[in-house]
N, C-alpha and C positions, 0 to 999 in steps of 0.2 A: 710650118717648121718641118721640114721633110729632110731625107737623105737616105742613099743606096751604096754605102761604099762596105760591101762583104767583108773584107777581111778587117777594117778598120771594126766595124761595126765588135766585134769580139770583145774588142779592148775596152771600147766605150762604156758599153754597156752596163748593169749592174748582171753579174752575175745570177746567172740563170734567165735570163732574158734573150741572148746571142740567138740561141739558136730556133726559136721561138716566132720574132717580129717579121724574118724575111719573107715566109709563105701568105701571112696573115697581111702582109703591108701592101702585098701584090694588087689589092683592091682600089687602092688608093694612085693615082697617077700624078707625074708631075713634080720632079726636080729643077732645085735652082735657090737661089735667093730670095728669102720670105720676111715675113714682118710678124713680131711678136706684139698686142697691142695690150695693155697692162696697166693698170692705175699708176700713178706718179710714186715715183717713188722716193720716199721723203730720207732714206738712207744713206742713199749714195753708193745701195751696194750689189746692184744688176747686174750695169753694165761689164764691168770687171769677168763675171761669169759668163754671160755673152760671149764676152770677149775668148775663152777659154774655148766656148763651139768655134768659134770663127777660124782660131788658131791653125784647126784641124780640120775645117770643111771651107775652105777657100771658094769652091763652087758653091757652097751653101749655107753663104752667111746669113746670118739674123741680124736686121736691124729692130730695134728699141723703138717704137712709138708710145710716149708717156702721157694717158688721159689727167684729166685732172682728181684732184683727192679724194673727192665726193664720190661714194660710188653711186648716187645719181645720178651724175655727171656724168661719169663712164659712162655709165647704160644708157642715155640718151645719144650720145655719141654713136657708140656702140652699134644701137636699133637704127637712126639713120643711116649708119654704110651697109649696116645687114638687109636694109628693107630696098637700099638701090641694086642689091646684087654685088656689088660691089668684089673687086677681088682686091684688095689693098690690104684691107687685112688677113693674116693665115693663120696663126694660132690668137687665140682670144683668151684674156685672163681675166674670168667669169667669175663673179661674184658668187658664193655659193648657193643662194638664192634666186638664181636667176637662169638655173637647169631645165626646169622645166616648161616654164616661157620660150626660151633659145629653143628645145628641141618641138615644141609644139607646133611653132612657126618654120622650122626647116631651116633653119638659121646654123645648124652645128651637122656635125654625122655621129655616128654612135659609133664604137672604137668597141675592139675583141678586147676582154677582162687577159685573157690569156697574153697577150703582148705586156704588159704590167705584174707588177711583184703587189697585186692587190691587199694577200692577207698575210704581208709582214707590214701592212698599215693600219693607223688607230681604225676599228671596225667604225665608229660612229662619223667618222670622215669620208671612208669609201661612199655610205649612206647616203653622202649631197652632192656623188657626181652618178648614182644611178636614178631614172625616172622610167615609171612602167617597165621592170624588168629590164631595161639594155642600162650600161655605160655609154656617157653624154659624154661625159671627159673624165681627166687624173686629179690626184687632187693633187698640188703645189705646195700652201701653205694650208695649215691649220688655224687656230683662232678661239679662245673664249679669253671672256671679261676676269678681269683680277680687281682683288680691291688692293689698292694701294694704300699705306698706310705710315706716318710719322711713328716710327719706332721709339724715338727717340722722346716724344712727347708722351705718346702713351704709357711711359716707364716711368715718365715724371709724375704721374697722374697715378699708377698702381692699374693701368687700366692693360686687361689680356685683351688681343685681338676681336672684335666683334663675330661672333658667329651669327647673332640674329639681327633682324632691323631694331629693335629696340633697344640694344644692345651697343648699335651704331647711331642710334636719335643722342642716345645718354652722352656716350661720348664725344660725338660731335658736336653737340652741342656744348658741354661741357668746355673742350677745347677752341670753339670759336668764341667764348666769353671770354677766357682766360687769355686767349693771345690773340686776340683780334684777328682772326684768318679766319675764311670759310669753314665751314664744318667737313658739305662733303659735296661732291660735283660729280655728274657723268656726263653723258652727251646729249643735252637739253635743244637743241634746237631743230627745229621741224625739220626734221628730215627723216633717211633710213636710218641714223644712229636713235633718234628719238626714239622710234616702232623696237630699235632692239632694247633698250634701257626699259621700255613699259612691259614688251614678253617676257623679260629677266625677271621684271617685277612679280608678274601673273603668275609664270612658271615656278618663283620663291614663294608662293602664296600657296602652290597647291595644284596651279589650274594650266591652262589653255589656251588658246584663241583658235584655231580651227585644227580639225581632225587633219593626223598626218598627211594622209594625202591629197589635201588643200579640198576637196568637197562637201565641206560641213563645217558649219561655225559650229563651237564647242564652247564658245566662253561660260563659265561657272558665272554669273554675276555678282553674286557674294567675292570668289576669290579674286576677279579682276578689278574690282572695287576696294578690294585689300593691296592691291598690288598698289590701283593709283592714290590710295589715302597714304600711304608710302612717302610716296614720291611730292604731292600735293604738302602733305603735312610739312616735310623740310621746308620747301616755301614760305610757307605761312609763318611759321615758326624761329625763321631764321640761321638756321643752322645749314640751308643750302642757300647759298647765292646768287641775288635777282641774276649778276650778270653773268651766271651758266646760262640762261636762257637763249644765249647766243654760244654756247660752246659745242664745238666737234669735235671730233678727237685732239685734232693738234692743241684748240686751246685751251682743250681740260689738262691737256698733257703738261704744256707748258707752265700751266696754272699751278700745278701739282710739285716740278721739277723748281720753281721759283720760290715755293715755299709758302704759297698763299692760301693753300687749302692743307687740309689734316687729313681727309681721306678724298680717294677721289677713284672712281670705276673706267679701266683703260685696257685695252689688248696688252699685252704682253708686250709689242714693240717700245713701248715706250720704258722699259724697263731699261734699258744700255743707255739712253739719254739723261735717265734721271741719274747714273753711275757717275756720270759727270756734271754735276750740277751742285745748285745750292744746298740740294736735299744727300749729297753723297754721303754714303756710310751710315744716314739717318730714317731711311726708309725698308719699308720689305711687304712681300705682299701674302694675302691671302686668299680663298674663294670667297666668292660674295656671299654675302648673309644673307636670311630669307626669313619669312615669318616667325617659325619654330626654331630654326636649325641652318646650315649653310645653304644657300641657294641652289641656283642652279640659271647656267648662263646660256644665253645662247651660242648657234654653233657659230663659228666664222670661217673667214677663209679663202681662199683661189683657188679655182682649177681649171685647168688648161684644156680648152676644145679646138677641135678644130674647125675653120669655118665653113660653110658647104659652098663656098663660091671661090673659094681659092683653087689656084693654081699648081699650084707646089705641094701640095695635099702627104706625096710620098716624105718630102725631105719635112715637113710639118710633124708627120706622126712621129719618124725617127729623134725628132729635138724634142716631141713632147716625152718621149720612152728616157731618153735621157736625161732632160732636165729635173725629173722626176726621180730618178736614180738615186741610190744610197749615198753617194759622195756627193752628188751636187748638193743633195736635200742636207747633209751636215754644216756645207757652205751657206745654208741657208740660213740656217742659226749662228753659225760663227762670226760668218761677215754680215748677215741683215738683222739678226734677233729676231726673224721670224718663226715661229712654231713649224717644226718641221712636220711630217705625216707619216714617217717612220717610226713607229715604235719603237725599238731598239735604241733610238738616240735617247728617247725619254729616260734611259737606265743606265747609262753610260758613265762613270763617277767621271771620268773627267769633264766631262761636258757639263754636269751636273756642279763639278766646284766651280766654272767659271759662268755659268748659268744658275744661281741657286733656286731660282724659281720653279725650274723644272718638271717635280716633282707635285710640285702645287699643280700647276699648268697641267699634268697628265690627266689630273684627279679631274679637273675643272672640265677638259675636255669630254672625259670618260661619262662622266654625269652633265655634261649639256644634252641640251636640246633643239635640233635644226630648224632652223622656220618652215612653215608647211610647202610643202611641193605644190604649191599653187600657180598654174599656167600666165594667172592677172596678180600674182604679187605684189606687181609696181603699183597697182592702183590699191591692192589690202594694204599696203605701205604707207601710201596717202592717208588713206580716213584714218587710221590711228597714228601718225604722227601729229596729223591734223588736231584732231579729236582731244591729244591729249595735252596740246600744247597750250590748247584753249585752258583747258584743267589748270594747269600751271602757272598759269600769266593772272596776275593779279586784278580784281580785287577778288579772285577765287569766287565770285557768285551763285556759277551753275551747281548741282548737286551731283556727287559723283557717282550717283542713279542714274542721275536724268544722261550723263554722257556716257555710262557703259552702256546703256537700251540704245541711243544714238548710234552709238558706234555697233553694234549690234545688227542694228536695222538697217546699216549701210554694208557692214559685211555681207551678211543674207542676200543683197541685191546682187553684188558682185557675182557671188558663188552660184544665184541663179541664172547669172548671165552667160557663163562658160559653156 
């Protein structure tokens, strides 16, 4: 996503940016028509924006390539055209986890802070587009977990919001005797949504799974133990349901918006879908609960790099400076419900009445925690999605010692493999 048109460029831009990009972009060669490559987008609300660059760079449109939903999926994708060299892709919409792998392998270029309006952004966002000191890429959208939550029933009941897990055992449970629905659901099924629902877990407990900057396993074994008795217990207990075992985001989403669960842990986009649905006017959300007191989620999110094999590198970084911009990033919450990376939007009343979540969401983000800057992520991803799916899947046998030492012992291998 590149482009050089100087006088345009003024207009574009977010202010205080204009005068900035042109000296700094000079590094970069190679105008023309690029490709944006980006998880699918379940909104319907991209291309429209796209469309808005195209309007205005006829030389240098951007075409939409849409991976599939999984950002597993993506990222294998992804690492097959990055590993042929490949120039088909120019700007890449990188999972926020996946910074420091891209730039290890030379798969991205690192991009001047100075070209970007860095610190009118949430600070713990800029955080998962820097590795070793440089920017890897912008960040696009944001991202933490919400609990979502039947208002409507829990007022039937005399029950306040759950601030802790037990707090959320009682009432979910509670509520799935009473009205026959699930108690509570997130993203159970082995994949990367699994590894985030168990570090949410660990992280509500107290604890950890590897030191920041991904070279050290950290797990407390007590707190991660706490994390998966958690999670384990719903199971066993009833109050979460066998068939989240197979839920991702969309079908905890859908599960939720249907009316078949009472609380349920989803990103923030799923919030404009439930506005319309079975549950409208009867649901609202809060931060997640955690051992003591509100949790703490992990971080989420997209950011925009550029690929080292591309061609168009110039008109790439200019769509990335833009898209990234204070208006588009409002577009991004109006028309998609995604978490924008603006601060300022988070405090906006009007944006705030027609978004009420808002404010939740800032707190949520402000107090997350990003996954470790780990180069083999993909593979720390694995053994605890793995690890804990087994925990979860019935008849519950193993001890939930015997698989944090497990998981443990396969982390450690990882991290001395680097």
């Amino acid at each position: 996503m590149r482009r050089l048109i100087p006088i345009a460029l003024a207009v574009l831009l977010p202010v205080g940016c204009a005068g900035v990009g042109a000296q700094e972009t000079e590094r970069f060669g190679g105008t023309g028509p690029f490709t944006l490559v980006i998880g699918r987008d379940t909104t319907a609300y991209l291309q429209p924006l796209l469309d808005r660059w195209n309007q205005t760079h006829p030389g240098e449109r951007v075409t939409l390539l849409e991976l599939p939903e999984a950002a597993d999926e993506q990222r294998a994708q992804m690492v097959a055209n990055l590993q042929a060299k490949s120039d088909r892709y120019d700007v890449l919409g990188l999972d926020v986890v996946w910074t420091a792998e891209f730039a290890d392998a030379g798969w991205i270029l690192p991009l001047e802070r100075g070209m970007f309006q860095l610190d009118r952004f949430l600070p713990p966002v800029v955080d998962t587009a820097v590795y070793r000191g440089k920017l890897w890429a912008v960040p696009y959208t944001s991202n933490a977990g919400l609990l979502y939550y039947r208002k409507d029933l829990l007022a039937k009941q005399g029950f306040k919001p759950p601030k802790t897990w037990e707090e959320l055992r009682e009432q979910a449970g509670a509520l799935h005797e009473k009205y026959g629905i699930g108690g509570y659901a997130g993203q159970f099924l082995a994949y990367e949504g699994l590894t985030v629902n168990f570090a949410e877990a660990v992280q509500s407990a107290g604890g950890q799974i590897l030191s920041p900057d991904g070279t050290k396993v950290t797990m407390d074994s007590a707190k991660a133990k706490a994390g998966l008795d958690f999670l384990v217990g719903g199971f066993r207990e009833g109050w979460i349901p066998p068939e989240s075992l197979s839920f991702k985001e969309e079908e905890s989403r859908l599960a939720f918006q249907e009316g078949r669960l009472a609380f349920a842990r989803n990103w923030p986009h799923a919030y404009g879908p439930a506005t319309d649905s079975a549950v409208a006017n009867k649901f609202a959300v809060t931060r997640l609960p955690g051992l003591d007191g509100p949790g703490s989620s992990s971080l989420g999110g997209v950011n925009l790099a550029l690929s080292a094999y591309s061609k168009k590198q110039k008109s790439a970084v200019e769509f990335i400076r833009y898209f990234t911009g204070l208006e588009n990033q409002r577009r991004v919450l109006t028309d998609g419900s995604f978490p924008p990376v603006w601060a300022e939007l988070y405090d906006d009343p009007a944006l705030i009445k027609r978004f009420p979540y808002l404010p939740v969401l800032k707190q949520s983000i402000l107090s997350a925690q990003p996954r470790p800057a780990s180069a083999n992520y993909n593979q720390v991803s694995l053994v605890i999605a793995s690890a804990v799916s087994n925990a979860l899947t019935p008849p519950f046998e193993e001890a939930g010692d015997d698989i944090i030492a497990s998981m443990k012992g396969q982390l450690n291998e990882i991290i001395r493999a680097q």
